[in-house]
SEMAR-627041 format. One record per residue (C-alpha): x, y, z. Coordinates in Angstrom, 2 decimals, padded with zeros to 5 digits. Example, Ala and Ser with C-alpha at 12.3 -4.5 7.8 and 13.67 -1.06 7.14 Angstrom:
<rs>
         x         y         z
    012.30   -004.50    007.80
    013.67   -001.06    007.14
</rs>
This chain:
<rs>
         x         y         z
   -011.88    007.93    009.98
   -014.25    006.58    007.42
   -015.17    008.32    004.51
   -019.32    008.54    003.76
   -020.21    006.54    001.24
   -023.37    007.40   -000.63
   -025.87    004.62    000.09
   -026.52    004.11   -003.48
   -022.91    003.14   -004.05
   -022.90    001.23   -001.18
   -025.83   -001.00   -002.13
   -024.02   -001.37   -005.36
   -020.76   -002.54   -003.40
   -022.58   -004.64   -001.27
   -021.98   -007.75   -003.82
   -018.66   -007.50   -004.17
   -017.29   -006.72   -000.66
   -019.49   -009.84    000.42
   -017.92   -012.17   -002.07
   -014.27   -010.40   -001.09
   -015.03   -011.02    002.48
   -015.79   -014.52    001.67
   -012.57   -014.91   -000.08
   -010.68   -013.04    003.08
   -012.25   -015.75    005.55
   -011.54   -018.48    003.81
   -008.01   -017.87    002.03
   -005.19   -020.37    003.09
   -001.84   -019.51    002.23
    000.41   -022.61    000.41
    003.94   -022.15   -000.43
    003.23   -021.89   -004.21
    000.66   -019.05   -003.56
    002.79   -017.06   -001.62
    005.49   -017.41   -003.64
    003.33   -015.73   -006.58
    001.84   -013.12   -004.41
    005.49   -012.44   -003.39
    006.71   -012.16   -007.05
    003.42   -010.08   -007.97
    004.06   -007.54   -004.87
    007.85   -007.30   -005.61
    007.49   -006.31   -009.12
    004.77   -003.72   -007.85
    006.79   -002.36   -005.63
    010.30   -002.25   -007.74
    007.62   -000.23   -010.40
    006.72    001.64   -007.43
    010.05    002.80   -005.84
    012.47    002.14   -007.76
    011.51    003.04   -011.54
    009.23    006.21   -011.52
    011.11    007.61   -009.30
    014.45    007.14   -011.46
    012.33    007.92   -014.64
    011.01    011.69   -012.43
    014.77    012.11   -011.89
    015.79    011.81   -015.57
    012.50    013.69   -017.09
    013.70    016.29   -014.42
    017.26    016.65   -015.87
    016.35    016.22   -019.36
    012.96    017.92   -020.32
    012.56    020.39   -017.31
    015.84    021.33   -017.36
    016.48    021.16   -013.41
    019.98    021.15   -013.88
    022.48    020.55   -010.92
    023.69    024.66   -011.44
    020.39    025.92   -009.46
    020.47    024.53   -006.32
    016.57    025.05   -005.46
    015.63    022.90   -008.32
    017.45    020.11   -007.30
    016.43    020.17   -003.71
    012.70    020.22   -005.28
    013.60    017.35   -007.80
    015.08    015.44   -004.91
    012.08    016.25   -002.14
    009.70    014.73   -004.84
    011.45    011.85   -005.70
    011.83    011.35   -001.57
    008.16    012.15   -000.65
    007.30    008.92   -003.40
    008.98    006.81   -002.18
    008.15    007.28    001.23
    004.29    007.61    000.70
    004.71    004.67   -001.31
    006.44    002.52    000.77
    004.07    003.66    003.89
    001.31    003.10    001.85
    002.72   -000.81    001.36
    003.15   -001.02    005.20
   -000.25   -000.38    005.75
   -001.98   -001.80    003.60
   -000.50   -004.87    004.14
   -001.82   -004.43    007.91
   -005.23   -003.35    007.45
   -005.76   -006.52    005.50
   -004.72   -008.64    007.71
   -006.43   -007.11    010.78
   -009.50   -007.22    008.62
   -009.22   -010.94    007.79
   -008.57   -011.62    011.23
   -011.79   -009.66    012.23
   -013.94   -011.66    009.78
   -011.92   -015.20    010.67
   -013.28   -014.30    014.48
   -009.90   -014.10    015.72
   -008.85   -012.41    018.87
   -005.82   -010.54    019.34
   -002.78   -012.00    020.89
   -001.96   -009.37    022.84
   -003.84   -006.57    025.26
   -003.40   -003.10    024.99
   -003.06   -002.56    028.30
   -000.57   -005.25    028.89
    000.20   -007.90    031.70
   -002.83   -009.93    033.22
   -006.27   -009.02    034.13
</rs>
């Protein structure tokens, strides 16, 4: 599903998702670049899944007052700190994908692998 996009934002965009696409066709990974994007995504997602969620769970105890004596709270304190980090972690998943399905669309590149399966 694609959202609509007013056409005088998208002539604005225009610029800048032609020099990203140029950048998505033509980016090789090395070993030292991946390595960087790997330490950049890993501290994103540690800050993602890891520390607001602990942080939620303490400003729950502490200045809410969702103590462990009423049972509801803590079920709702838990559910939110479960429904981040799943959304979250999703949200990695597919991004991840959609980029590279896009740059593989702008490199020109076919799929490996039918749908259907087996041979024509």
């Amino acid at each position: 599903m694609k959202l609509p996009i007013p056409k005088s934002v998208r002539r604005r965009l225009e610029p800048h998702k032609e020099r990203a696409d140029g950048f998505l066709r033509s980016w090789e990974w090395t070993w030292t670049s991946a390595f960087a994007a790997a330490i950049v995504i890993s501290f994103i997602a540690l800050t993602t899944l890891v520390v607001i969620p602990s942080w939620f769970l303490f400003f729950a105890n502490q200045t809410l007052g969702w103590s462990t004596a009423d049972r509801f709270l803590v079920v709702v304190r838990d559910s939110i700190a479960l429904g981040w980090i799943t959304v979250w972690s999703a949200a990695f998943v597919i991004t991840a994908y959609k980029v590279q399905v896009y740059r593989r669309r702008l490199r020109g590149e076919r799929q490996a692998e039918r749908y259907s399966g087996g041979y024509r």
